[in-house]
Backbone as ProteinMPNN parsed JSONL, in Angstrom:
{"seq_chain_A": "XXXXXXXXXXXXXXXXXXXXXXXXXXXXXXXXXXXXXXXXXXXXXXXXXXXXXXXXXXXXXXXXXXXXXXXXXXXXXXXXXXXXXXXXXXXXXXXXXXXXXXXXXXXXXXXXXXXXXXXXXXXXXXXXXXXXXXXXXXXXXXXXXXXXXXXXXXXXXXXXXXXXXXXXXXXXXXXXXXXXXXXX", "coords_chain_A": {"N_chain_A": [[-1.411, 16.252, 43.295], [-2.732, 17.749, 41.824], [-4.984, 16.828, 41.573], [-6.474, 17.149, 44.149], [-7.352, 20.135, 44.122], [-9.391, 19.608, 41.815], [-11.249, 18.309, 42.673], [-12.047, 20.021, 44.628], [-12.836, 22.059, 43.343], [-14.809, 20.684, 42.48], [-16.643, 20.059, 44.56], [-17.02, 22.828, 45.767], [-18.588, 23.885, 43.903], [-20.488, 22.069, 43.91], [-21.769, 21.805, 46.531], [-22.08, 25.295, 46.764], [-24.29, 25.152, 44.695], [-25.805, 23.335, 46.686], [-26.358, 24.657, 48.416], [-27.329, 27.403, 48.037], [-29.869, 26.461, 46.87], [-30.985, 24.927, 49.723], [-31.102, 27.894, 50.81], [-33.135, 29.354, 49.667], [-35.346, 27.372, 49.991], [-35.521, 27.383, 52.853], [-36.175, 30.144, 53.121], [-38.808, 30.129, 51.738], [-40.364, 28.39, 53.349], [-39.892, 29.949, 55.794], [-41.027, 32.214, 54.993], [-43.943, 31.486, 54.574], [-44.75, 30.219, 56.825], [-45.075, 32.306, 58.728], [-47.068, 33.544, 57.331], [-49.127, 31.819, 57.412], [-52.794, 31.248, 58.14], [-53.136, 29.524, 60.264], [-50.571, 28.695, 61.941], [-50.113, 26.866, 63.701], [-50.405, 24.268, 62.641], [-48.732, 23.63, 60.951], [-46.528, 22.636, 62.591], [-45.102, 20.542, 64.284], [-45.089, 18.352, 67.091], [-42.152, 17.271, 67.704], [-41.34, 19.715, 65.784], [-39.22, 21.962, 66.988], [-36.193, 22.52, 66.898], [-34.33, 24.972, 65.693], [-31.284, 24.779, 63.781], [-28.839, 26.246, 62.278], [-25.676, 27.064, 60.841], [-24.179, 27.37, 63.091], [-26.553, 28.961, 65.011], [-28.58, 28.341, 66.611], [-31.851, 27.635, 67.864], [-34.085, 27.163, 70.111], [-37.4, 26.333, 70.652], [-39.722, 26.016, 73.201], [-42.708, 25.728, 73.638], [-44.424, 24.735, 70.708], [-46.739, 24.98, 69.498], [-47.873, 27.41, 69.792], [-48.918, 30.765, 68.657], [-47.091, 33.104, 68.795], [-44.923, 31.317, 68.724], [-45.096, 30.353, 66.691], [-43.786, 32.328, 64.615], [-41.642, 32.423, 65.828], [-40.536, 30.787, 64.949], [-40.53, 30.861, 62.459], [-39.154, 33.175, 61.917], [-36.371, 32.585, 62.756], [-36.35, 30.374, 60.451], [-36.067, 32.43, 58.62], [-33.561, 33.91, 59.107], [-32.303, 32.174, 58.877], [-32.031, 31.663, 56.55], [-30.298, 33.394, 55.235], [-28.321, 32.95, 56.399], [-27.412, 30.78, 55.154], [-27.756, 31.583, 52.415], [-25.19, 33.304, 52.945], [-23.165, 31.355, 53.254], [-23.35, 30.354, 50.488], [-21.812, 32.152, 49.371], [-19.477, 31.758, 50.307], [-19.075, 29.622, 49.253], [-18.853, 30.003, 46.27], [-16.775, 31.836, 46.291], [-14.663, 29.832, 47.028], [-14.429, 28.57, 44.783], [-13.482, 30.047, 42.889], [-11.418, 30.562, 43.961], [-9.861, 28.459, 43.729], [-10.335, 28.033, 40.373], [-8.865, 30.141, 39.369], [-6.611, 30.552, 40.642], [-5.788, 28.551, 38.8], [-5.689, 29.788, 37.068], [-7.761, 29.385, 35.376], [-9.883, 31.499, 35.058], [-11.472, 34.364, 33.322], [-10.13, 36.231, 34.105], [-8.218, 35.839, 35.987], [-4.285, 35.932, 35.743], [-2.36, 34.163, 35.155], [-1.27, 31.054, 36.596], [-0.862, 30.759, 39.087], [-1.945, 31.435, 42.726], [-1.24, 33.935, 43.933], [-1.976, 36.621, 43.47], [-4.197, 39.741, 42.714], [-6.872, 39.518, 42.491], [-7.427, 36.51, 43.864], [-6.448, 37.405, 46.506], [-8.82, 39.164, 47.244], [-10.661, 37.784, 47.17], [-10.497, 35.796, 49.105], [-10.159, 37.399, 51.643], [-12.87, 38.816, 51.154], [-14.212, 36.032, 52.02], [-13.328, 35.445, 54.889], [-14.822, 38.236, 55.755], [-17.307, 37.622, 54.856], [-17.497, 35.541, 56.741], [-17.614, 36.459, 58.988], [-19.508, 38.241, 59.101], [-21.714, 35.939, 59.035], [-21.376, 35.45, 61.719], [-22.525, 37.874, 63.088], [-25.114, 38.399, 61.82], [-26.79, 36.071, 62.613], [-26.336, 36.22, 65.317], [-27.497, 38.932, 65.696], [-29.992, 37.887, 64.589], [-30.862, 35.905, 66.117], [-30.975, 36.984, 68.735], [-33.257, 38.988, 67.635], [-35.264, 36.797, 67.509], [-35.647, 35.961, 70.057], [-36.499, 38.17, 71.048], [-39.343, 38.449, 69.752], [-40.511, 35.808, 70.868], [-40.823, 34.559, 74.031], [-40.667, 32.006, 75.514], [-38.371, 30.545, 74.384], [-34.775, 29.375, 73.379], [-32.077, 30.509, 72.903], [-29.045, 30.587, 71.04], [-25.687, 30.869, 69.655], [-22.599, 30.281, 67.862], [-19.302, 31.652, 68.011], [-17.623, 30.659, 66.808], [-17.65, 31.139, 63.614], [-16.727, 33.704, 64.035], [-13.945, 33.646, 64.788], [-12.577, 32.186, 62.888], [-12.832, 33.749, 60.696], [-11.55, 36.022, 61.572], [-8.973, 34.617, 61.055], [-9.054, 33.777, 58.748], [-9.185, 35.891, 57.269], [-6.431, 37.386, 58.328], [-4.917, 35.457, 57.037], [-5.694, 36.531, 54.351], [-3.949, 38.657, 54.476], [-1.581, 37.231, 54.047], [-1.383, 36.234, 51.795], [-1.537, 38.425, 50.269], [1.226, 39.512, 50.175], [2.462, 37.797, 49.191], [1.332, 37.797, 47.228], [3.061, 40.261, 46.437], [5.512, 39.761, 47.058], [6.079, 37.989, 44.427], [5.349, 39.966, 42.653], [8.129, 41.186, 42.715], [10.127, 39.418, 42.251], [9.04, 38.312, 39.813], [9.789, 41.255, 38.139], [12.51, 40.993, 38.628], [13.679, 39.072, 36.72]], "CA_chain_A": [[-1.828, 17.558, 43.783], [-3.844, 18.56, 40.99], [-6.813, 15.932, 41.728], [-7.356, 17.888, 45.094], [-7.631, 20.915, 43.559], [-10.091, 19.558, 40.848], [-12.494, 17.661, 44.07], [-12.155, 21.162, 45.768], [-13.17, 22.864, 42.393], [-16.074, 20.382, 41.945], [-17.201, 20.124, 45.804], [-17.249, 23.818, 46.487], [-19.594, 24.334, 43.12], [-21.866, 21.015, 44.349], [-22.016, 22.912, 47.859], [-22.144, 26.239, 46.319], [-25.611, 25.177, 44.403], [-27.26, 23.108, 47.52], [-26.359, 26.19, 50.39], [-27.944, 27.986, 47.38], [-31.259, 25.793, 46.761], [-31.73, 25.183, 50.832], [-31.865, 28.932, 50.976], [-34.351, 29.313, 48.631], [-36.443, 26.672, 50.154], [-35.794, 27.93, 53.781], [-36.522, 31.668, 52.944], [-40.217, 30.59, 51.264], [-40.661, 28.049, 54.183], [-40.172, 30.635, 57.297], [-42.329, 33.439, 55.108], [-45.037, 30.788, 54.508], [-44.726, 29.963, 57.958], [-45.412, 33.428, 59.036], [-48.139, 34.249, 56.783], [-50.207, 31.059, 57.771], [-53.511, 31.686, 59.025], [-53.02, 28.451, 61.44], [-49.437, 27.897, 61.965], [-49.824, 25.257, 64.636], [-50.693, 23.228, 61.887], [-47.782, 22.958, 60.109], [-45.506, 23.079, 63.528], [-45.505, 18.98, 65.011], [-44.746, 18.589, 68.37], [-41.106, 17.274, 67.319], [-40.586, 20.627, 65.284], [-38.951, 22.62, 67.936], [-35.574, 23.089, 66.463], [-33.808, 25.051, 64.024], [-30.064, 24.676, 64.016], [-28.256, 26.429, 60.801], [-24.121, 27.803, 60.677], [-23.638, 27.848, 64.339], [-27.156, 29.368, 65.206], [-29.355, 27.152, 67.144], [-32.748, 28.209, 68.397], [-35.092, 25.687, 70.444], [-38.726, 26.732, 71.285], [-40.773, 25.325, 74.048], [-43.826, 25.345, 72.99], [-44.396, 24.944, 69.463], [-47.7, 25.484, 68.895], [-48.296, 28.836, 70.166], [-48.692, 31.878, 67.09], [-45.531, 33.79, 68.554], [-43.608, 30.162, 68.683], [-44.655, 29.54, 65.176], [-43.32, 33.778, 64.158], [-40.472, 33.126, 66.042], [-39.672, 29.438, 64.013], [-40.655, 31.715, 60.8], [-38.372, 34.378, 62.054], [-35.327, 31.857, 62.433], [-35.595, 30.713, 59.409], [-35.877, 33.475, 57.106], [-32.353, 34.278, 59.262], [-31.11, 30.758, 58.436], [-32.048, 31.52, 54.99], [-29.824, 34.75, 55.027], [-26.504, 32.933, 56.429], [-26.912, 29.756, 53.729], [-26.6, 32.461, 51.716], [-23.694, 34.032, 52.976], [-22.111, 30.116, 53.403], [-23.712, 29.748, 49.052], [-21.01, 33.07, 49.008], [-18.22, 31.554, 50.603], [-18.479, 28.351, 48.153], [-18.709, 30.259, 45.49], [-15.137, 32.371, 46.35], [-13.852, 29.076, 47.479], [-14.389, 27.935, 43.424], [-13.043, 30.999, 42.311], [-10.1, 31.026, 44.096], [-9.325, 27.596, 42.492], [-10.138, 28.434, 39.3], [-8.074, 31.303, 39.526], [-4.789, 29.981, 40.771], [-5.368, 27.382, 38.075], [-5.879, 30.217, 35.31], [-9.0, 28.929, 34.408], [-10.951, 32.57, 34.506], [-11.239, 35.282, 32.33], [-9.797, 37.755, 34.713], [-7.095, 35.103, 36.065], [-3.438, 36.386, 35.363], [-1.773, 33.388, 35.179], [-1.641, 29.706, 37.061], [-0.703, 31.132, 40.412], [-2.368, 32.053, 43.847], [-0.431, 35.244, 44.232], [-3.251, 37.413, 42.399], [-5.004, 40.613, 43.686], [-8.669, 38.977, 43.055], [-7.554, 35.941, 44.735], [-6.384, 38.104, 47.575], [-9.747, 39.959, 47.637], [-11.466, 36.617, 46.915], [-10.248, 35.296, 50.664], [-10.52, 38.75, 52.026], [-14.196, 38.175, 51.614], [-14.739, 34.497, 52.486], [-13.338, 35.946, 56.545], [-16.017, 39.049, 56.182], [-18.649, 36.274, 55.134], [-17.728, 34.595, 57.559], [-18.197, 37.215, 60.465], [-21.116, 38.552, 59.046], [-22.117, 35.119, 59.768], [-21.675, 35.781, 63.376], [-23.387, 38.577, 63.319], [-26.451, 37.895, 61.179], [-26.663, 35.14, 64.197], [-26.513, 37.099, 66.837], [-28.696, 39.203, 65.935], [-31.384, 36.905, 64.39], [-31.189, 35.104, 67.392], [-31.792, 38.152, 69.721], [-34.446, 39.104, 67.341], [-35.847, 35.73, 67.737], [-35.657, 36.165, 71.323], [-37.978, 39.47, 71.487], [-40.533, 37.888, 69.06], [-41.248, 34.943, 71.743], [-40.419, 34.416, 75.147], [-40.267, 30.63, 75.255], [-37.127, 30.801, 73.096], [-34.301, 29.359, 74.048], [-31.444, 30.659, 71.369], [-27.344, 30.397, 70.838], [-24.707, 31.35, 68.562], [-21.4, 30.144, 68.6], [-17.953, 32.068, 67.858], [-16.548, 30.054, 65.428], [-17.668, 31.581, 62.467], [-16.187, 34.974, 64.177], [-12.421, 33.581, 64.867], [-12.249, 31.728, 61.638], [-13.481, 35.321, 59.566], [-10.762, 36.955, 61.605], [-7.982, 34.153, 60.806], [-8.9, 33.999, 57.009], [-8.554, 37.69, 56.715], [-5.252, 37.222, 58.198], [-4.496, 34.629, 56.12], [-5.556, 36.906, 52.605], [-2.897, 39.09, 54.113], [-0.207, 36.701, 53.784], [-0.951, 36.001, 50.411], [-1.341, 39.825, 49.469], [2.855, 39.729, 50.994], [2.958, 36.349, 48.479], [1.322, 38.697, 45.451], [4.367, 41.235, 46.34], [7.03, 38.893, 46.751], [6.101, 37.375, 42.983], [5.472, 40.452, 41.645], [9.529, 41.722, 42.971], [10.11, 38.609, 41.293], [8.938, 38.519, 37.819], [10.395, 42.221, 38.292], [13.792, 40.563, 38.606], [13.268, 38.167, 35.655]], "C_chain_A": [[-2.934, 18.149, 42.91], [-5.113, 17.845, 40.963], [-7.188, 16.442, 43.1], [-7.768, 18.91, 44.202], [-9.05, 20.789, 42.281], [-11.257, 19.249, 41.689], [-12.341, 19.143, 44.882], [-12.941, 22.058, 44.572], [-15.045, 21.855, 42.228], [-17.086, 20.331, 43.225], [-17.812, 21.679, 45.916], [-18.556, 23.891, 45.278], [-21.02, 23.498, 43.262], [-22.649, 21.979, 45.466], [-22.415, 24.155, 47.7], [-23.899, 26.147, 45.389], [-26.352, 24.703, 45.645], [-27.461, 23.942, 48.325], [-28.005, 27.288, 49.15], [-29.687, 27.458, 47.413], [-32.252, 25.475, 47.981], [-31.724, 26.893, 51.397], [-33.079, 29.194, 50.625], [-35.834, 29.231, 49.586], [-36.993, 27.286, 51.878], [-36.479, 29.33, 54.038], [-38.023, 31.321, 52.705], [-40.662, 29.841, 52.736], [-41.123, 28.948, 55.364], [-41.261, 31.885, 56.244], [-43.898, 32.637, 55.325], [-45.717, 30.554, 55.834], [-45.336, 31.124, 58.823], [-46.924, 33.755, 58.48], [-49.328, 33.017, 56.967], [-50.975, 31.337, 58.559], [-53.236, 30.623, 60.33], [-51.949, 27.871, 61.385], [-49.288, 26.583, 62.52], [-50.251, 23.949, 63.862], [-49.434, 22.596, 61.105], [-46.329, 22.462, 61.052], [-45.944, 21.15, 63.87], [-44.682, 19.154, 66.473], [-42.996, 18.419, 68.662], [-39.98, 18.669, 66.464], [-40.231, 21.645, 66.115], [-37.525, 23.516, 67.672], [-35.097, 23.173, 65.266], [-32.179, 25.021, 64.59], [-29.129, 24.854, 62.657], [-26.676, 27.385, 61.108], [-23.808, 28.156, 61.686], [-24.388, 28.783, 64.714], [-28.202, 28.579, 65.761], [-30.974, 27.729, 67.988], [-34.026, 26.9, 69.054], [-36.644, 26.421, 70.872], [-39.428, 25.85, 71.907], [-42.104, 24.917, 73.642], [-44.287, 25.679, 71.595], [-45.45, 25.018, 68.28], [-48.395, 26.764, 68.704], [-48.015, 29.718, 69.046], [-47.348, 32.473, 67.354], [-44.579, 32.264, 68.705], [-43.662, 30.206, 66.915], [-43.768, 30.603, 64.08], [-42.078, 33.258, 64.796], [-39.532, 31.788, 65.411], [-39.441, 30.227, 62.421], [-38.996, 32.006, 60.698], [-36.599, 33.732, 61.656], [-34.811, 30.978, 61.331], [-35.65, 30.641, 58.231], [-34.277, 33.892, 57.149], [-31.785, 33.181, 58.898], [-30.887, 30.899, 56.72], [-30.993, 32.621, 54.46], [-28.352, 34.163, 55.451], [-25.813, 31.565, 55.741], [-26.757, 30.402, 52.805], [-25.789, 32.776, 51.037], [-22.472, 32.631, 52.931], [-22.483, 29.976, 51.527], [-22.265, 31.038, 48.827], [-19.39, 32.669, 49.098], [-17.588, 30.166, 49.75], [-17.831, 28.851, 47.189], [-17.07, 31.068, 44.939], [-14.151, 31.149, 46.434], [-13.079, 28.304, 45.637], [-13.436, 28.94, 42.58], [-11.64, 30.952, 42.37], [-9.101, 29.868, 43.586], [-9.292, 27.849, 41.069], [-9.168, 29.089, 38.696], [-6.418, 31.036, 39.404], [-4.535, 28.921, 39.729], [-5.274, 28.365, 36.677], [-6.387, 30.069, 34.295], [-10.257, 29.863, 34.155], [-10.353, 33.688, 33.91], [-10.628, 36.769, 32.823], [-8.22, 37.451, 35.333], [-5.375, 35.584, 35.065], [-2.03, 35.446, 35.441], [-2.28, 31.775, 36.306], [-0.858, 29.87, 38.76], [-1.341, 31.682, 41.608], [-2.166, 33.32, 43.948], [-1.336, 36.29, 43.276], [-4.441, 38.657, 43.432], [-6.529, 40.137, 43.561], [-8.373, 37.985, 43.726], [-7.512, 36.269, 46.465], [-7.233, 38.668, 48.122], [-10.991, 39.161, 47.793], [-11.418, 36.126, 48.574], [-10.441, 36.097, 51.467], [-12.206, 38.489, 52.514], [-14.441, 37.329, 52.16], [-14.54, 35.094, 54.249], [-14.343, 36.745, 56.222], [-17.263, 38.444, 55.651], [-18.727, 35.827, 56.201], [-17.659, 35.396, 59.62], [-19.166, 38.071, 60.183], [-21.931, 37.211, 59.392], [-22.356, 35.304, 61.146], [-22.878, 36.721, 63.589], [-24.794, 38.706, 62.791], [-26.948, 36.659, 62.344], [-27.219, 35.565, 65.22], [-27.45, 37.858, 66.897], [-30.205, 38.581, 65.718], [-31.554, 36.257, 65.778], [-31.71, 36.239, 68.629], [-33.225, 38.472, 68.762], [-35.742, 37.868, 68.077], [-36.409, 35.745, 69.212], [-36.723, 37.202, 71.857], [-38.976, 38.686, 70.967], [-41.53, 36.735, 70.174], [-40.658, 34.761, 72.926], [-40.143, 33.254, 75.571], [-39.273, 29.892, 74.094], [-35.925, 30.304, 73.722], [-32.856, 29.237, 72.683], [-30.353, 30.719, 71.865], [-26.947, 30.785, 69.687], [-23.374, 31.095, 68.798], [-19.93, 31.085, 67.62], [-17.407, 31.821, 66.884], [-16.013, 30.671, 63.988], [-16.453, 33.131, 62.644], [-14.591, 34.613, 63.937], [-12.396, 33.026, 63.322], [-12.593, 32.918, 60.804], [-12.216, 35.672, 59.957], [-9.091, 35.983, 61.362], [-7.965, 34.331, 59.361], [-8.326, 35.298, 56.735], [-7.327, 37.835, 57.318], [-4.17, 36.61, 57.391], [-4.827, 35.481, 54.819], [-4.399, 38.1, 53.17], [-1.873, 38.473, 53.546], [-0.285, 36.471, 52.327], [-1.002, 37.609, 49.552], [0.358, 39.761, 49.76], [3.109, 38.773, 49.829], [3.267, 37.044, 46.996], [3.025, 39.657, 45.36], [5.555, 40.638, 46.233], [7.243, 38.397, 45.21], [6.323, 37.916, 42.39], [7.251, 41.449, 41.823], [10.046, 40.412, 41.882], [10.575, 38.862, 40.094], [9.637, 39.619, 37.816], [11.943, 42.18, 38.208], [14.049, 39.943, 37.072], [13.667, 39.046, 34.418]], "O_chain_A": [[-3.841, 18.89, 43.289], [-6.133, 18.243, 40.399], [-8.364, 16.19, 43.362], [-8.64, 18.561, 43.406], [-9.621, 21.817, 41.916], [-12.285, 19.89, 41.471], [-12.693, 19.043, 46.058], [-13.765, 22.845, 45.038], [-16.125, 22.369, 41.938], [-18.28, 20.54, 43.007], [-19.017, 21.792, 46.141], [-19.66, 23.961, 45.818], [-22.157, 23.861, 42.96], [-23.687, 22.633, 45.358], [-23.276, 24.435, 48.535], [-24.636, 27.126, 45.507], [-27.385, 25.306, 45.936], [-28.509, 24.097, 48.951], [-29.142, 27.637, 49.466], [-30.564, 28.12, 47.968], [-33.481, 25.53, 47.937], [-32.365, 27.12, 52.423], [-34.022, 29.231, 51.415], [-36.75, 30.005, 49.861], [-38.146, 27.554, 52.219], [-37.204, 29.57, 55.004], [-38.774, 32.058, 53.344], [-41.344, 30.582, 53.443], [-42.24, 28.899, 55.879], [-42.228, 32.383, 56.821], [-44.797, 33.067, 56.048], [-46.932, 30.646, 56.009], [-46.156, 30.774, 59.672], [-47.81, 34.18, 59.22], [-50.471, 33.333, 56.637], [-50.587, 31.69, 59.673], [-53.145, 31.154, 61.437], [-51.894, 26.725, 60.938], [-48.679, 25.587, 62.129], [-50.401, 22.837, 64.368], [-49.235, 21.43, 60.766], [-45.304, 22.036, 60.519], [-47.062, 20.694, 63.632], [-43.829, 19.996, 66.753], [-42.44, 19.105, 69.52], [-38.755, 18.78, 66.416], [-41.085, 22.529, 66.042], [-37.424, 24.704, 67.977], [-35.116, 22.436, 64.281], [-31.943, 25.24, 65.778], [-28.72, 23.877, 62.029], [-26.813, 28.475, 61.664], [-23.15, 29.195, 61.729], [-23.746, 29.804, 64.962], [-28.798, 28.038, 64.829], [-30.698, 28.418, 68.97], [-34.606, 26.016, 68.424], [-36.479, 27.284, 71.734], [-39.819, 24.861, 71.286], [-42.424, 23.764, 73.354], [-44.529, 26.854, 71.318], [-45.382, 25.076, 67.052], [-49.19, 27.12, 67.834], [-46.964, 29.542, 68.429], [-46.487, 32.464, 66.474], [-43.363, 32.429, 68.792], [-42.731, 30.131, 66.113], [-43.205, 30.189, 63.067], [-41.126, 33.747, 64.186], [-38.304, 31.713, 65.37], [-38.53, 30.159, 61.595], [-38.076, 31.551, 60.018], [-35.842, 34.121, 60.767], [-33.633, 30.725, 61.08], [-35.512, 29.844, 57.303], [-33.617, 34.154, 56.144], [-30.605, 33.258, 58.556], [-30.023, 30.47, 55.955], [-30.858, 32.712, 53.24], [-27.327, 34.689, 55.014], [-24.637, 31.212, 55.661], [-25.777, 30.161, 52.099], [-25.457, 32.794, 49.852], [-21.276, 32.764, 52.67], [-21.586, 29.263, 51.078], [-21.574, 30.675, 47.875], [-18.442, 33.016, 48.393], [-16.439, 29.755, 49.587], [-16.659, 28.571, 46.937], [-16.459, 31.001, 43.872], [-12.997, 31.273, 46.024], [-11.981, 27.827, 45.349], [-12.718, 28.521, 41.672], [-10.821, 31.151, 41.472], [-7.959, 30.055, 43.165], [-8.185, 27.884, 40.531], [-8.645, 28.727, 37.642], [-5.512, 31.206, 38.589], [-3.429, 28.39, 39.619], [-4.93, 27.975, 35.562], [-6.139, 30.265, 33.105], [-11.259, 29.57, 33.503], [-9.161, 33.994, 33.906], [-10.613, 37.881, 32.295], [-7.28, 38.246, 35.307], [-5.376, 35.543, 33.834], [-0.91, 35.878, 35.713], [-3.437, 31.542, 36.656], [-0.393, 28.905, 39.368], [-1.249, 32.901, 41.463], [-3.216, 33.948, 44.088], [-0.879, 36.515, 42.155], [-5.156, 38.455, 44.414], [-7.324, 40.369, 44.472], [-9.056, 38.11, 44.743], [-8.154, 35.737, 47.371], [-7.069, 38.939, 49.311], [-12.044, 39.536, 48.309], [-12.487, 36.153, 49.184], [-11.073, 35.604, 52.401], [-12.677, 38.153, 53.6], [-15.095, 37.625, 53.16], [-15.584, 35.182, 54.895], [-15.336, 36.025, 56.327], [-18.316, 38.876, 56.119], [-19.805, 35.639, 56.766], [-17.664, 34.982, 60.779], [-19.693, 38.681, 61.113], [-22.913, 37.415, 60.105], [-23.482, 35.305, 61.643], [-23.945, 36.423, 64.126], [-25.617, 39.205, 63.559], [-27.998, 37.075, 62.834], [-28.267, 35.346, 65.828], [-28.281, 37.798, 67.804], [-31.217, 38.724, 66.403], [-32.648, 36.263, 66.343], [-32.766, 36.154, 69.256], [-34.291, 38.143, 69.282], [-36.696, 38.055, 68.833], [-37.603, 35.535, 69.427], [-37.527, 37.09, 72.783], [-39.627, 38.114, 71.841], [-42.754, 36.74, 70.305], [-39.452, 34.855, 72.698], [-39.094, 33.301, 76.215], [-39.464, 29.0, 73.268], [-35.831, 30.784, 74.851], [-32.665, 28.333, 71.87], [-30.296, 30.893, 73.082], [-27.708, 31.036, 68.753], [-22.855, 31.566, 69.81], [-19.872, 30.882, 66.407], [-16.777, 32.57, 66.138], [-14.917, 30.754, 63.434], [-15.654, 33.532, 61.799], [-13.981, 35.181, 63.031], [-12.06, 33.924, 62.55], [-12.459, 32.444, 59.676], [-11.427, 35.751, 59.016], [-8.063, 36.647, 61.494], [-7.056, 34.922, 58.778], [-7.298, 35.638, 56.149], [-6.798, 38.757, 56.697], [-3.028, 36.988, 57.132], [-4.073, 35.092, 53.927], [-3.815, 38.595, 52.205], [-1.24, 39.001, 52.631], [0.75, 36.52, 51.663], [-0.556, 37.809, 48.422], [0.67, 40.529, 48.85], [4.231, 38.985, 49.369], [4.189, 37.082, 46.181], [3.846, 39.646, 44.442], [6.469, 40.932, 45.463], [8.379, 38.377, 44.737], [7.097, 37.619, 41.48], [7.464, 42.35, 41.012], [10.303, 40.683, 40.709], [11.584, 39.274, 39.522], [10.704, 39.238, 37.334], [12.592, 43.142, 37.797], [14.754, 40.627, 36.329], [13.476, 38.628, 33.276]]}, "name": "protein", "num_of_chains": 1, "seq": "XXXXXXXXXXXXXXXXXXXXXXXXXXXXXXXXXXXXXXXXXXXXXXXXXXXXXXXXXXXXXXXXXXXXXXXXXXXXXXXXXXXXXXXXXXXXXXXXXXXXXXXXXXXXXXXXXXXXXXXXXXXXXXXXXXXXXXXXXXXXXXXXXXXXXXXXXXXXXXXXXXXXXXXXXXXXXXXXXXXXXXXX"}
């Protein structure tokens, strides 16, 4: 049991730097992209889509100035929900750490902990700001060019609103421990 926990501690922090580094690169990409005097240069007839966290955007024609604003446009927003997914690694590391009693705020070698509780808490409202950073980038996207042909799927939304069900149960876990030790 404790060699998942150590591949979940070293995965989420691998994951947690590249979500981090293809932001980066995506964010200078779509401004660059924007601010080119001759986008259709950097656009190939193959570059049509973007497809980032359950946000998918296809453009028809991909040479045109509002195709190449509205490839920018999608993604400076892709760059905004790698992110929010570089956010949800980073809690995911935490909340190992944590239950292992390996940070400086950590109150032992147990789950049952009000930052872990607030730690998962977040990861669901990451993960439906996902949706919505989506949804709307993609409608944005949608005004910007008219040969747009954009999606967003759900997922991120139900899984936000199960996690945050799920950091209740372990806030109920923190209370049960701390009746507990209270007994003890």
């Amino acid at each position: 049991m404790a060699d998942i926990y150590k591949v979940t501690e070293v995965l989420s922090k691998v994951f947690q730097i590249l979500c981090m580094i293809a932001a980066i690169a995506t964010l200078v990409g779509g401004i660059l992209l924007i601010m080119a005097e001759d986008p259709g240069q950097y656009i190939g007839p193959d570059d049509r889509l973007v497809n980032v966290c359950g946000m998918a955007i296809y453009v028809y024609e991909p040479v045109a100035d509002k195709a190449a604003d509205a490839i920018g446009a999608s993604l400076i927003v892709s760059a905004v929900l790698l992110g929010l997914l570089t956010m949800i690694f980073r809690n995911v590391n935490l909340i190992v750490c944590t239950s292992k009693g390996k940070t400086w705020f950590s109150k032992g070698e147990t789950p049952f902990q009000d930052d872990v509780v607030r730690m998962v808490r977040e990861i669901g409202i990451f993960m439906i700001f996902m949706y919505v950073v989506g949804l709307v980038g993609t409608s944005i996207v949608g005004l910007i060019c008219d040969n747009v042909e954009t999606s967003t799927t759900m997922v991120m939304l139900v899984m936000g609103i199960i996690v945050i069900c799920l950091s209740k149960i372990f806030e109920y876990g923190k209370g049960l421990q701390e009746s507990e030790d209270g007994l003890i």
